[in-house]
N, C-alpha and C positions, 0 to 999 in steps of 0.2 A: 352502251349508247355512245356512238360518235358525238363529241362536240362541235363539230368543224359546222354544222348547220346552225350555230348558233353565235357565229363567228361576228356574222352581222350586226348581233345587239350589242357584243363588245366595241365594234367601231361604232355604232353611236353615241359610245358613252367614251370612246376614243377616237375619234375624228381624225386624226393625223398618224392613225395609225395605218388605214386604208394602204395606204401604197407602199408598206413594211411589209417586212417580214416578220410573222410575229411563232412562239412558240407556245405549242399549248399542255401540259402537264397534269397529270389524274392527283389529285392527293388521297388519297385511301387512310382516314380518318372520321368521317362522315358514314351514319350508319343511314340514315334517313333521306338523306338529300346525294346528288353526285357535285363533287366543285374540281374545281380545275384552276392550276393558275395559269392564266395567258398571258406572255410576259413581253414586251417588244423594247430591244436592247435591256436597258434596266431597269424601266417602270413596267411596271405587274400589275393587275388586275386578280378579283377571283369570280371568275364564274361559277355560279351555283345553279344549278337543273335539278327542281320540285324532286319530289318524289309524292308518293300518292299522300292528300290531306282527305281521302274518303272514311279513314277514322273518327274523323266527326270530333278529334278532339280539339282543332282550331280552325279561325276560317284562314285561309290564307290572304285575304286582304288585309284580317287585322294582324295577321303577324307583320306585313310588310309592313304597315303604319308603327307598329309595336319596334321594331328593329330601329327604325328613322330615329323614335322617338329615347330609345335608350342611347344612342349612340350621339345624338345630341347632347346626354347626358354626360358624357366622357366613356362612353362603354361599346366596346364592338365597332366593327366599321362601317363609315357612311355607306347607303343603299347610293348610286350613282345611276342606276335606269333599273327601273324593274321593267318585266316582260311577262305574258300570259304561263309562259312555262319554266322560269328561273329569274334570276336579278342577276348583274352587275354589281361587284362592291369594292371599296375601298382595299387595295392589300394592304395589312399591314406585318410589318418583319417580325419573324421573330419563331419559336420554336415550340411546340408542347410538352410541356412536362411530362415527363415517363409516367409509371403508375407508381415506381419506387420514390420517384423526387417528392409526390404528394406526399410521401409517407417520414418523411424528412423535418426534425427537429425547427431548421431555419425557413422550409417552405410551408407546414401547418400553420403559425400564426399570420404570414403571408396572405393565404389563402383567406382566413378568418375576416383580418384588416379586411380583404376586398370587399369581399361578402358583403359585410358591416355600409361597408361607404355605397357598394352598389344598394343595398336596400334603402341606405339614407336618399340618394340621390335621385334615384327612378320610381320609390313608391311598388315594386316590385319584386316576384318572388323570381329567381333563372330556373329554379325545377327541372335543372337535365345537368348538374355541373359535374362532370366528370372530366379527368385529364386531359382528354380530347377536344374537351372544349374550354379550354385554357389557354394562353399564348405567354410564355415567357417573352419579356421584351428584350432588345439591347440594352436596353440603359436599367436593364432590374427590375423594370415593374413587371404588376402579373396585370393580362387581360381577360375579360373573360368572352365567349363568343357564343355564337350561336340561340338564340333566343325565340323558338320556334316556339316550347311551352311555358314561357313566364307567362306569370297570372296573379293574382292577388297575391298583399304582401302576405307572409306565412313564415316568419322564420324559422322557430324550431322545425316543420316540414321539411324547409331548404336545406338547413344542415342534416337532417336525418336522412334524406336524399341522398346527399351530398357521402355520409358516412355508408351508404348502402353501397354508391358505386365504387367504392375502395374495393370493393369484392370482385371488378369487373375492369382486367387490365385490357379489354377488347384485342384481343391477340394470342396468336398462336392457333392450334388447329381448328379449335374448340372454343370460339369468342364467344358462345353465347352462354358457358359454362360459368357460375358464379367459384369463386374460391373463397371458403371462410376463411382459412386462414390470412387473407389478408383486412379484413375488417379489422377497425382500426382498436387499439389496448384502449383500456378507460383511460388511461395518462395521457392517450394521443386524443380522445374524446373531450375530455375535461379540457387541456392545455387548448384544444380548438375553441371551445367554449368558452373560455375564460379569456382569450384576445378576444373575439367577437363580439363578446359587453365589454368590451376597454381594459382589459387589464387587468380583470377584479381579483387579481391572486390575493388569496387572504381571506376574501370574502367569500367564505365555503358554503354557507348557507345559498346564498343567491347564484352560484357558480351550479351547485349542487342539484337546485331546485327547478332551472333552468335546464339542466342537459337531462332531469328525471323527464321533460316534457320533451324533449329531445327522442328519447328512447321510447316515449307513449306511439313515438309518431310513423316509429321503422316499417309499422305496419301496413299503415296509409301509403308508405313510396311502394311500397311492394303490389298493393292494388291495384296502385295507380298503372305500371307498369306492363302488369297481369292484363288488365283492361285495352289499354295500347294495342298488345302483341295481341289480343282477340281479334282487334278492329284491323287490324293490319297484316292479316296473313301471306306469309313469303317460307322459304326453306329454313331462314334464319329465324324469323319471329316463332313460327311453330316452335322450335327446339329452344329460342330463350322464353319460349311460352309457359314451357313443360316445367324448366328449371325453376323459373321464377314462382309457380304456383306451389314447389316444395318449400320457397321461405316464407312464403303467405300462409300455407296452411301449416307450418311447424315441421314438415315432413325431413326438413335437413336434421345435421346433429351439429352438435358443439357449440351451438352460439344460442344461448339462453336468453338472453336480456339481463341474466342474476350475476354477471360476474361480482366476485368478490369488490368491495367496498362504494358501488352502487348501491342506492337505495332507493329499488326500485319494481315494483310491481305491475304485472302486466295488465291488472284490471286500471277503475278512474285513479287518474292521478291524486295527489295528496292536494290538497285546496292552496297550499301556496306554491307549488309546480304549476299551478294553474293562474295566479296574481303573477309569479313576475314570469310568465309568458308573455301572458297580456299586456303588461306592464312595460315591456322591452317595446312589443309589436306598435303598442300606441303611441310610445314613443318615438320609434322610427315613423309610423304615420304622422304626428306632427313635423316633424324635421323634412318633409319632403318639401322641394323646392316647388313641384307642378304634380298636377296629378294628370296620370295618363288617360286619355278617352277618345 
């Protein structure tokens, strides 16, 4: 798809840009959507063109409302014009973390902190956080973007999510191919864990009890997933269709849920993997500043 027919909705969300010359760029990072940045001299824009929402897994009204309303929050960038077939938004600078930086001693607790404050702040789960949808900033912080299936808050879901797409560096011949080997060690699971409730090194019981509900959930992102790639048939989705329903039904190897000093069972969780879920979850629901609707 040319963007150049949609050049128009950029100038009305840049007005003075009309009689420039402006430059327009594919970024190929974006599985779902097409974005571009159009840039004129040194201010950038990102144009973004839909991609099909006939999956039925959201409307696209309320994600544009959903997007406004996180980035009011301090998260993502402002919508500046939406349009019947894309939006206009805020660029903001900055770079995406490889899939190795995620996997990185000084970026996992990074990562965790965010998480932690984007749930305190928006009352929301992001349910698609993979390194592509991340922004290293200039000045050190992490952003996170793209909020197309945030939904109810859910945290251990988000981080199980989150720990499923470690498996998926979206690159190379073969993006839709999961790698187990890269799924993340229990040290890198736990120490994610343990920033995201504040620091609770020490406190093993509740660090422990916590990422057991953590690992109930891997199955749920994989579902979820599964379901997606049905609704949304393409060359790609078919083939991460395929793959995806070998770690939903067990059909991969190597990755058990039983590594060694985990304790953890793939039937119901133990009753307090269950308390300080909830416990965490309600808490982050009181601490919300607004609730989304």
């Amino acid at each position: 798809m040319k963007p150049g027919r949609f050049l128009e909705e950029v100038f009305k969300a840049r007005p003075a840009w009309r009689s420039k010359c402006v430059d327009v760029h594919r970024l190929v990072v974006a599985c779902s959507n097409l974005v571009f940045r159009v840039s004129c001299g040194k201010d950038h824009v990102l144009l973004r063109i839909y991609g099909s929402a006939e999956h039925g897994i959201f409307d696209r009204a309320d994600e544009v409302q959903r997007a406004r309303y996180i980035a009011d929050r301090g998260f993502g960038p402002q919508v500046l014009l939406n349009f019947e077939e894309g939006r206009v938004e805020e660029w903001l600078e900055g770079r995406a973390p490889s899939h190795q930086e995620i996997r990185s001693a000084e970026t996992i607790p990074q990562i965790a902190r965010t998480l932690r404050r984007f749930h305190d702040r928006t009352g929301l789960n992001h349910n698609d956080l993979h390194h592509n949808n991340m922004l290293m900033m200039q000045d050190g912080d992490l952003q996170f973007l793209d909020f197309e299936y945030a939904g109810t808050l859910d945290p251990t879901y988000d981080i199980a999510n989150h720990f499923n797409e470690w498996m998926y560096p979206y690159s190379g011949a073969e993006p839709h191919l999961y790698q187990l080997g890269l799924y993340p060690s229990l040290f890198q699971r736990r120490t994610f864990c343990e920033h995201y409730l504040g620091g609770s090194k020490g406190k093993g019981t509740v660090v422990d009890d916590f990422l057991q509900e953590v690992e109930r959930r891997r199955q749920d992102s994989h579902a979820f997933w599964v379901r997606w790639a049905e609704c949304s048939p393409s060359e790609f989705n078919n083939k991460y269709l395929a793959a995806r329903k070998q770690l939903l039904h067990g059909q991969s190897t190597g990755l058990t849920g039983k590594e060694p000093g985990l304790r953890f069972d793939s039937g119901t969780p133990p009753e307090a993997g269950w308390t300080v879920a909830e416990t965490v979850n309600a808490m982050l629901q009181d601490r919300r500043l607004h609730t989304w609707a």
